[in-house]
C-alpha positions as a printed Julia matrix, in Angstrom:
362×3 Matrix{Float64}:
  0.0     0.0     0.0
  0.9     3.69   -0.86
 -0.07    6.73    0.62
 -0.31    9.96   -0.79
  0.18   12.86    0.6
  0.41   16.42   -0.19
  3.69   18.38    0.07
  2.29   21.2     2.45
 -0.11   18.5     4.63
  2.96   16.25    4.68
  5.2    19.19    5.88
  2.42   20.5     8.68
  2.19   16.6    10.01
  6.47   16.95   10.32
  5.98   20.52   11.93
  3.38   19.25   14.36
  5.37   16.5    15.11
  9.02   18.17   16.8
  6.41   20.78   17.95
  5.46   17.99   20.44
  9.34   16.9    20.46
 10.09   19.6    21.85
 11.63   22.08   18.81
 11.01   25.26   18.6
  8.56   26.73   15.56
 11.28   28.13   13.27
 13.38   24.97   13.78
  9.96   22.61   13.14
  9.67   24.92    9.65
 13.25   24.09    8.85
 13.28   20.37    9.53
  9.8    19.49    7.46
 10.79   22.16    4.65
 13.62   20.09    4.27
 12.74   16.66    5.3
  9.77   17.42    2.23
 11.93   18.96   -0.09
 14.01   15.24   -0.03
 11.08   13.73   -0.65
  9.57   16.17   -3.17
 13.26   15.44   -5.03
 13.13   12.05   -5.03
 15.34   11.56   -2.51
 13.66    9.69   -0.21
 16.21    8.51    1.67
 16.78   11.64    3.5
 13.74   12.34    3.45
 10.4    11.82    5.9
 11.84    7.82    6.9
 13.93   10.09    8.73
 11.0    11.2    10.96
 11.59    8.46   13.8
 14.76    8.27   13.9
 15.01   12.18   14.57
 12.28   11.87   17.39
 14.37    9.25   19.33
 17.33   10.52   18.56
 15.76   14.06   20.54
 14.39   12.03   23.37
 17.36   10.41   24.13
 20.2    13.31   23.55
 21.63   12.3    21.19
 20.49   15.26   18.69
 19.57   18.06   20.23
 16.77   21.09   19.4
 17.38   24.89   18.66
 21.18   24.8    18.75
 23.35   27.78   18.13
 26.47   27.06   16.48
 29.68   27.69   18.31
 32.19   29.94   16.56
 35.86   28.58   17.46
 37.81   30.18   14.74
 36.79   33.01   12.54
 39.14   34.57   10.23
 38.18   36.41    7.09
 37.88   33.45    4.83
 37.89   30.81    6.86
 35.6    29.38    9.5
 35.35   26.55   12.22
 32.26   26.31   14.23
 31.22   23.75   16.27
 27.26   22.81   16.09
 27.38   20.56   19.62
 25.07   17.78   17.7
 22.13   20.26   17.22
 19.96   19.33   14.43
 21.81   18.98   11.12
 18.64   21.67    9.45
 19.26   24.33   12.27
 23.13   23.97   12.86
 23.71   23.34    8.69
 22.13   26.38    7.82
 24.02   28.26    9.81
 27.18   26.77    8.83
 26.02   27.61    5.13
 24.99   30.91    5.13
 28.14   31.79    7.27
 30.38   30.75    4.07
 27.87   32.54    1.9
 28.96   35.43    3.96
 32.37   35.2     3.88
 32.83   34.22    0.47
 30.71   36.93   -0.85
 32.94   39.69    1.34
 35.71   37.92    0.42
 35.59   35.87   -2.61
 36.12   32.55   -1.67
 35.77   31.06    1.95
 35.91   27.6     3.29
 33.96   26.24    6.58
 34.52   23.52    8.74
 31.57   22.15   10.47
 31.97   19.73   13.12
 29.37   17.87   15.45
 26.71   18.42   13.57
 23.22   16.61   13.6
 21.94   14.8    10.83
 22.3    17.16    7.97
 20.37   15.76    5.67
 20.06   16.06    1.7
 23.25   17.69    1.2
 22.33   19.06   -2.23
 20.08   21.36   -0.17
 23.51   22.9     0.77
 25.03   23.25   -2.58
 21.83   24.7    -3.88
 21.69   27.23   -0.93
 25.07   28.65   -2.2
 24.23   28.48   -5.5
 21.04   30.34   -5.06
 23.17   32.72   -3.67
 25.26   32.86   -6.91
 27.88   30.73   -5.3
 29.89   27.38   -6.53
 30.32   25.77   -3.4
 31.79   21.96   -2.63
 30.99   20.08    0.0
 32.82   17.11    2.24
 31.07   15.13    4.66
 31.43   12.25    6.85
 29.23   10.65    9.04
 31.08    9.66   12.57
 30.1     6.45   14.42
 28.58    5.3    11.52
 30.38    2.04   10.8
 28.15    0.69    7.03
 30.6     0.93    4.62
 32.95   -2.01    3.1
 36.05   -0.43    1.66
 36.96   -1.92   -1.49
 38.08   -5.53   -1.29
 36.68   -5.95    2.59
 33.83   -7.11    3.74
 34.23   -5.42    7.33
 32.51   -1.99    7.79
 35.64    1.0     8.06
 33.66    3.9     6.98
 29.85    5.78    6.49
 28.11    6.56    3.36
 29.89   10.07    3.2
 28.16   12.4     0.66
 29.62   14.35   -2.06
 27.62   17.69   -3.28
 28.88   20.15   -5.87
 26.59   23.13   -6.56
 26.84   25.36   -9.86
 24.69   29.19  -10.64
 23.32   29.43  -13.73
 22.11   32.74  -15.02
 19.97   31.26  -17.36
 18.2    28.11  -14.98
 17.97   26.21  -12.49
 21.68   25.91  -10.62
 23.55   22.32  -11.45
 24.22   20.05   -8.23
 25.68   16.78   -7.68
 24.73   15.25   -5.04
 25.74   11.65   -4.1
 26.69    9.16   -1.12
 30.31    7.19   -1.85
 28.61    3.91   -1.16
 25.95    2.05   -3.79
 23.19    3.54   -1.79
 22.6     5.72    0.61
 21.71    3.88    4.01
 18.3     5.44    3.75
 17.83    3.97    0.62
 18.48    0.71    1.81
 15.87    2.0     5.12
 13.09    2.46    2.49
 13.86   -0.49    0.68
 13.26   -2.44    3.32
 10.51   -0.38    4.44
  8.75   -1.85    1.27
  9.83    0.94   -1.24
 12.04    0.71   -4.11
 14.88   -2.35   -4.03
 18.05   -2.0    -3.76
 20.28   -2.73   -6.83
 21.86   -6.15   -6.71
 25.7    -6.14   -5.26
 24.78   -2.63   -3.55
 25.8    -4.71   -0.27
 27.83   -7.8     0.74
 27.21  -10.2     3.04
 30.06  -11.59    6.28
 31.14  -14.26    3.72
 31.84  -12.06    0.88
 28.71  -12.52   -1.08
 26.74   -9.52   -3.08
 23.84   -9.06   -2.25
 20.38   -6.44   -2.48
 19.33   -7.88    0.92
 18.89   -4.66    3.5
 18.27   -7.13    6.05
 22.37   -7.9     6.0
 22.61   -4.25    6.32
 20.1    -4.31    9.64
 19.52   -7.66   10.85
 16.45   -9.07   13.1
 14.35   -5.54   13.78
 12.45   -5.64   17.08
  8.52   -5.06   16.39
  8.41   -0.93   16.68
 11.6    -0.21   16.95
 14.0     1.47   14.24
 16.39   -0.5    12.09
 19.77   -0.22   13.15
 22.13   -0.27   10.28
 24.46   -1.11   13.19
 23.42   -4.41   13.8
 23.26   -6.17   10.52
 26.58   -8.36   10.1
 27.05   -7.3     6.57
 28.15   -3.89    5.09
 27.06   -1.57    2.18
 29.65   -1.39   -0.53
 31.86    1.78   -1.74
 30.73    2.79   -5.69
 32.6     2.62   -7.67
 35.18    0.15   -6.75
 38.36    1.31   -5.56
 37.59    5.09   -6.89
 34.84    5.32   -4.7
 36.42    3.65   -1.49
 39.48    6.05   -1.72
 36.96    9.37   -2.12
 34.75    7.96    1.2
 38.45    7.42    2.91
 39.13   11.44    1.72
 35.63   12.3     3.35
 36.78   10.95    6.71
 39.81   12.74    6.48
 38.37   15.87    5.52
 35.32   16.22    7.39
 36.13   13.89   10.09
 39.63   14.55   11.0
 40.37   18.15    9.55
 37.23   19.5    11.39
 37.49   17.27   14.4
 33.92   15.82   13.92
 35.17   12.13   14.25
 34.96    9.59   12.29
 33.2     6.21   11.63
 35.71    4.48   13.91
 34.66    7.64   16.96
 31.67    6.27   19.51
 29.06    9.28   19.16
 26.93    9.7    15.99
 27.64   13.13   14.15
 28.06   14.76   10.63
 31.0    16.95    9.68
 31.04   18.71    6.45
 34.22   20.59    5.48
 32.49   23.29    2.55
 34.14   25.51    0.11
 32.59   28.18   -1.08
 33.65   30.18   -4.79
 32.39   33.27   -6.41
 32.85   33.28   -9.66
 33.46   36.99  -10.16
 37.18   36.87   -8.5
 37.63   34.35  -11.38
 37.17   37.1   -14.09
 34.01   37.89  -15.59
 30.7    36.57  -14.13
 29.25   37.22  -17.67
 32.16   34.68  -19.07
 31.36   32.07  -16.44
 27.67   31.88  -17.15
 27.8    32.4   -20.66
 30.73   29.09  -20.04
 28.66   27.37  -18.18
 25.48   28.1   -20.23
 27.55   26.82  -23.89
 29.02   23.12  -22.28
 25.63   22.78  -20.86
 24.09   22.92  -24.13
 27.06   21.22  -25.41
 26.88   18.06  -22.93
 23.22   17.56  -23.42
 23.25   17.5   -26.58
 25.4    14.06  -26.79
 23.72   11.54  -28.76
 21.99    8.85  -26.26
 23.3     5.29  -26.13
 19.75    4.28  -25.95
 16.14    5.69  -26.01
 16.52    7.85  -23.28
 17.99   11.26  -22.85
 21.38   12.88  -21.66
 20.65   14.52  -18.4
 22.21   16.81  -16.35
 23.43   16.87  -12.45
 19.81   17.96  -10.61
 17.46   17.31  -13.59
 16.04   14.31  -12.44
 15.6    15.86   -9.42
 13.56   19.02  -10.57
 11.48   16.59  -12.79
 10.65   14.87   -9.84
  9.88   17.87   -7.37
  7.25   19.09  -10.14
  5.54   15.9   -10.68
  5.27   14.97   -6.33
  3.9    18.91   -5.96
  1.4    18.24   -8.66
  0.2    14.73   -7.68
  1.38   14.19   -3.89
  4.45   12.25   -2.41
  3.83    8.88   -2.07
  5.21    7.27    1.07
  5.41    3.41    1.81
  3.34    2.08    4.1
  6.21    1.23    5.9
  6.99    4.79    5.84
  4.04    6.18    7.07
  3.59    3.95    9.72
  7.0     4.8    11.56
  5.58    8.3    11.57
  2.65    7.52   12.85
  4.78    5.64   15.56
  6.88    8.45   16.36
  3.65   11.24   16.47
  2.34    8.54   18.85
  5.75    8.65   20.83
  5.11   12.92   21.55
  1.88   12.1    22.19
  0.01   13.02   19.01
 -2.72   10.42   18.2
 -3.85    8.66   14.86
 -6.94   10.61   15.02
 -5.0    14.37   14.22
 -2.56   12.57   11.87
 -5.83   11.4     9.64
 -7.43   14.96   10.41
 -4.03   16.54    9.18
 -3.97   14.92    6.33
 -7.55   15.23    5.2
 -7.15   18.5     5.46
 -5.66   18.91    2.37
């Protein structure tokens, strides 16, 4: 079963619920504008699964609501701030907009984010800066998060460390690449198992050296109620790309593990760091050359003859196709899905009654 709901019911259900948790109002609008806007992208992953997780994770410390960030170094261009495990929406914005800052009084800046919350899609990063006119590259690893095989292991050594790149364009939408070092993101492998979409075969690999699509190596036996712990299974996810892909998820720790002081997989407490680099194209030379640069291999790329039927994309097309077809018809959420969120609304006291009402509403 599927349910459907609409983007602005879905995010008042989210707002209502870390309202109850505990969150103040501005920080409830930031975590369902954003936990939506994954879903609304197609990136469900990061998306609304997350809902549970980010209850529990409230109620027991270890994320924690309406977080200032701490500045610990603050030069012109450069930036360290420390977001003491706050919630990756609230502490990651203000990470962001602090490079936006600095790079726009000084051309290029680069922040170092440590102890962060969940952080979420980090394309919604890339395309803040690039919104802002920015090219901006981010570096993130995910501490205590042992999931990932490196290449030619089957032991767990690092997380699924994103990768996001975000491009201006003067003339449309702003390119971003956005994607985990591993096969799948672990919350793809969450809402695969959830009863969404299945994982590709190989994307993990079992204690014996087998490939596999099975999440269940990834989480193991699940308690009734509870959230899966990727920590449990006794498999691992696998690095893309072979051996390219382990080394740039061993670069992540480095960077936004070690460099910032965040941790990393092999630390005890659960935490993003995000080392972010932030470029305005003007102190390159002419902002009309780089867009009208940008704008030309655009055209140029996409206009490669297909292997196939399909199309040649570019980095964030599928996922602005996406966002205009889930605002038009509703995002669909596994039953799976929707029934951890009606478990955590139930855990802040919110009963299945208002959750109906909330969505009817629409």
């Amino acid at each position: 079963m599927t349910v459907v709901i609409q983007a602005d019911r879905l995010e008042a259900l989210i707002g209502e619920i870390f309202a109850a948790a505990g969150c103040s109002a501005p920080e409830c609008e930031r975590i369902a504008r954003r936990l939506v806007a994954a879903n609304l992208t197609g990136h469900d992953s990061h998306g609304v699964v997350r809902t549970q997780l980010y209850v529990e994770s409230l109620a027991h410390g270890a994320q924690v609501a309406d977080v200032t960030v701490e500045l610990l170094v603050d030069a012109d261009a450069f930036a360290l701030v420390d977001g003491h495990y706050g919630m990756g929406q609230t502490v990651g914005e203000q990470a962001v907009q602090l490079g936006i800052d600095k790079a726009r009084a000084c051309g290029v800046s680069v922040i170092g984010l440590r102890h962060a919350g969940h952080l979420g899609r980090i394309g919604d990063w890339a395309q803040m800066a690039a919104e802002a006119g920015l090219v901006s590259l981010h570096f993130v690893n995910v501490a205590a998060s042992r999931l990932v095989a490196p290449f030619g292991a089957v032991e767990r050594r690092m997380g699924t460390n994103p990768v996001a790149i975000g491009v201006p364009r003067s003339d449309g939408p702003p390119l971003l690449l956005d994607f985990a070092t591993s096969v799948v993101a672990e919350g793809k492998a969450q809402v695969a198992l959830r009863g969404g979409a299945p994982l590709p075969m190989g994307a993990l690999v079992s204690p014996e050296g087998d490939l596999t699509d099975d999440p269940a190596v990834l989480y193991g036996d699940i308690p009734a109620g509870s959230v899966p712990n990727p920590l449990r299974g006794p498999g691992a996810l696998r690095a893309m790309g072979d051996h390219k892909g382990s080394g740039l998820s061993m670069m992540c720790e480095i960077l936004a593990g070690v460099l910032t002081g965040s941790g990393t997989a092999n630390d005890k407490r659960f935490c993003n760091g995000m080392l972010s680099i932030y470029l305005t194209p003007a102190v390159f030379g002419s902002t009309d050359d780089f867009a009208a640069g940008v704008r030309d291999y655009v055209e140029w790329f996409a206009s490669a003859r297909p292997a196939g039927e399909g199309e040649v994309l570019t980095p964030g097309e599928p996922e602005r196709r996406r966002r205009i077809e889930r605002l038009r018809d509703g995002v669909p959420l596994t039953e799976g899905v929707w029934e951890s969120m009606r478990t955590a609304a139930a855990q802040v006291g919110i009963d299945a009654d208002r959750l109906d009402e909330l969505v009817a509403s629409g």
